[in-house]
N, C-alpha and C positions, 0 to 999 in steps of 0.2 A: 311535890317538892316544897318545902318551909322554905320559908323566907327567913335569912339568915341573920342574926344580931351583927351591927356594923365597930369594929373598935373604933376609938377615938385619941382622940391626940393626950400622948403620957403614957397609953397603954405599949409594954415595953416592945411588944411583935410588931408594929409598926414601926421599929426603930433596929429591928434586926434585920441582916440580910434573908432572904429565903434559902432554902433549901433548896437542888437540884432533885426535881422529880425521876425516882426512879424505878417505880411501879405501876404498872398501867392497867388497874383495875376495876373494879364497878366502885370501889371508894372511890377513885380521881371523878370516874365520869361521872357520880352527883355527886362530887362537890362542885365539877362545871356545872350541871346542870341546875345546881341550890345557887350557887350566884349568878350564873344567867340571869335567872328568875327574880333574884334579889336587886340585880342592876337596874332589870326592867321596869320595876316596882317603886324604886328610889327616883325611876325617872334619871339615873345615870348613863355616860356614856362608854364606861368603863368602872372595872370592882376587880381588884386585886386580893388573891388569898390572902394574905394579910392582915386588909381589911375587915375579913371574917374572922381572925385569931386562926389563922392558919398558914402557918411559916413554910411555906413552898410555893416555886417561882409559877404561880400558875395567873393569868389574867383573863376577862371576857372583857367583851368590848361591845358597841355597837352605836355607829356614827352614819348619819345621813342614808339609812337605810340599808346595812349593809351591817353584818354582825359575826361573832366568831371570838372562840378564845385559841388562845397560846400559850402550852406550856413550855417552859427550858428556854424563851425566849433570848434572842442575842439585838443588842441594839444598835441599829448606823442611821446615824444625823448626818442630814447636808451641813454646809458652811453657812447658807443664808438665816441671816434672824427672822424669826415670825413675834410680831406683839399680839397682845389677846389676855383677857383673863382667865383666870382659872379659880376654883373651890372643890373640896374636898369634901365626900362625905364626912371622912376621918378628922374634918377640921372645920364643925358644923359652924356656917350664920357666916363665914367670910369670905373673901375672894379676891384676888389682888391682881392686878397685871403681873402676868411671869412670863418672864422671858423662855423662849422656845428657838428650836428650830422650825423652818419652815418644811425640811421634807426630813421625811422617819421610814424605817424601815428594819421589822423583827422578820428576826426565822427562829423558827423554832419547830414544835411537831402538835399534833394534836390531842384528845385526851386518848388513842388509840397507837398514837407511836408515831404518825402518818406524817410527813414533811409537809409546816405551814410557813408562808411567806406573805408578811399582811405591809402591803406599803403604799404612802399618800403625802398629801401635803395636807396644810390646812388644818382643822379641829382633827382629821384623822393619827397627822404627825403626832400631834400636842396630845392626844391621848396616846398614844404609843410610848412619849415617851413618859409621861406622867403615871403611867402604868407598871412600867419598869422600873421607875425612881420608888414606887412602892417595896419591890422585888428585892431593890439595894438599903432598903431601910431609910432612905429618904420622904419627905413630907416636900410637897410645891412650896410651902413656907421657905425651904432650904435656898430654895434656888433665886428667893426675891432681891431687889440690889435696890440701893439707896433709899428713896422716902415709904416707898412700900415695905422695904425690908423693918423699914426701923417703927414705920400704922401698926403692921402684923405683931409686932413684938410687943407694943403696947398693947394691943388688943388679948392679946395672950394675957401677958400679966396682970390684966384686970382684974378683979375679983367678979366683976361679973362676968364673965367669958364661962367658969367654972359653972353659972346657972345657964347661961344658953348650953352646954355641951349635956350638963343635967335636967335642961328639958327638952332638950333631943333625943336623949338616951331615953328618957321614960315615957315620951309617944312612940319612938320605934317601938317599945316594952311591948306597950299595949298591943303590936299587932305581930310581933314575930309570930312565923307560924301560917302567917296569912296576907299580911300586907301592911308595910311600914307607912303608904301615904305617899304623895307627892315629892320628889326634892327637882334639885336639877344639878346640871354640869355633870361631873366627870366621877370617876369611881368615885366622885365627887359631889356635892350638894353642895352649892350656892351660887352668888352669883357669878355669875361668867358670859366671857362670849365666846369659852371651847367647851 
C-alpha cells in the first residue's frame, strides 16, 4: 500500500465539499487502506479523502489506541465546549486552540457497506469532528475566533508560510511511496493537544 501525497492549504479539493460514496469496491477499500497507512505514517490521528485529492466523504482515524474509518459519515455534537489545540496536515508548521465540542458522534457505514457508529469525547470527539469539517470543505483554520483567528491569518499571509508548506511538500516528495516521516496531531501535523 503507497503512502499517499498529503494536499495543502489553497489546494481547491480541500475547499470542496465531498462527494457521497456510492460504490463499494476494491477502489474504496485501498483507498482506506492507502490512507490508513498514510495516517499512521504521518503519525496522524485522523486523514480525510480530501486530504489525499480525493473528493469523497470518506475518513480513517485512530485515537488512544482504537482505529477505524467512516464512510457517508453524519455528524452529532453535544452542547458542552471542549478547548485543546489542533494542526493540520493540510496546513503544515501551525496549530491553534480551536474550539470543539466535547462529545461527537458519526454513523455512517464502512468501506463494505456495513453500519459504523464511532462515538467519544475528548481527542476522539475533536477528531470526529475535524474530520468531517474536511468532508464539508472546511479547514480548523475556519473554525478559530478572536486572537487565533486573526495569528492564523497572519501566519498564512506571510511570505514565508508559502516556504514552510514548500518544504513540507518536498520532504513528503522524497518518500511518497514509502513513508513521509514523522508528523503529529490530527489528519493533522502539528502542534496540538488533539
Amino acid at each position: 500500500m503507497p503512502i499517499l501525497p498529503i494536499r495543502t492549504i489553497g489546494d481547491p479539493v480541500l475547499r470542496t465539499r465531498a462527494a457521497e460514496v456510492s460504490v463499494f469496491d476494491d477502489a474504496l477499500r485501498r483507498l482506506v487502506a492507502d490512507m490508513h497507512e498514510t495516517m499512521l505514517d504521518v503519525g496522524g490521528v485522523g486523514l480525510a479523502a480530501p486530504q489525499v485529492g480525493v473528493s469523497l466523504r470518506v475518513f480513517t482515524w485512530a485515537v488512544e489506541g482504537a482505529e477505524g474509518h467512516v464512510v457517508n459519515p453524519v455528524l452529532e455534537v453535544g452542547e458542552e465546549p471542549q478547548e485543546g489545540g489542533e494542526g493540520c496536515l493540510s496546513v503544515p508548521g501551525l496549530g491553534f486552540e480551536t474550539p470543539r465540542r466535547h462529545w461527537a458522534r458519526v454513523t455512517g457505514v464502512d468501506q463494505h457497506g456495513a453500519p459504523v457508529v464511532v462515538e467519544g469525547t475528548g481527542l476522539l470527539a475533536r477528531c470526529l469532528q475535524h474530520e468531517t469539517d474536511h468532508l464539508d470543505g472546511r479547514l480548523y483554520v475556519d473554525r478559530l475566533e478572536g486572537e487565533a483567528r486573526r495569528e492564523a491569518l497572519r501566519a498564512l499571509r506571510a511570505a514565508d508560510y508559502n516556504g514552510v508548506v514548500s518544504g513540507v511538500a518536498g520532504r513528503r516528495a522524497t518518500s511518497v511511496g514509502s513513508s513521509f516521516g514523522a508528523g503529529s496531531s490530527f489528519g493533522a501535523g502539528a502542534p496540538s493537544g488533539a
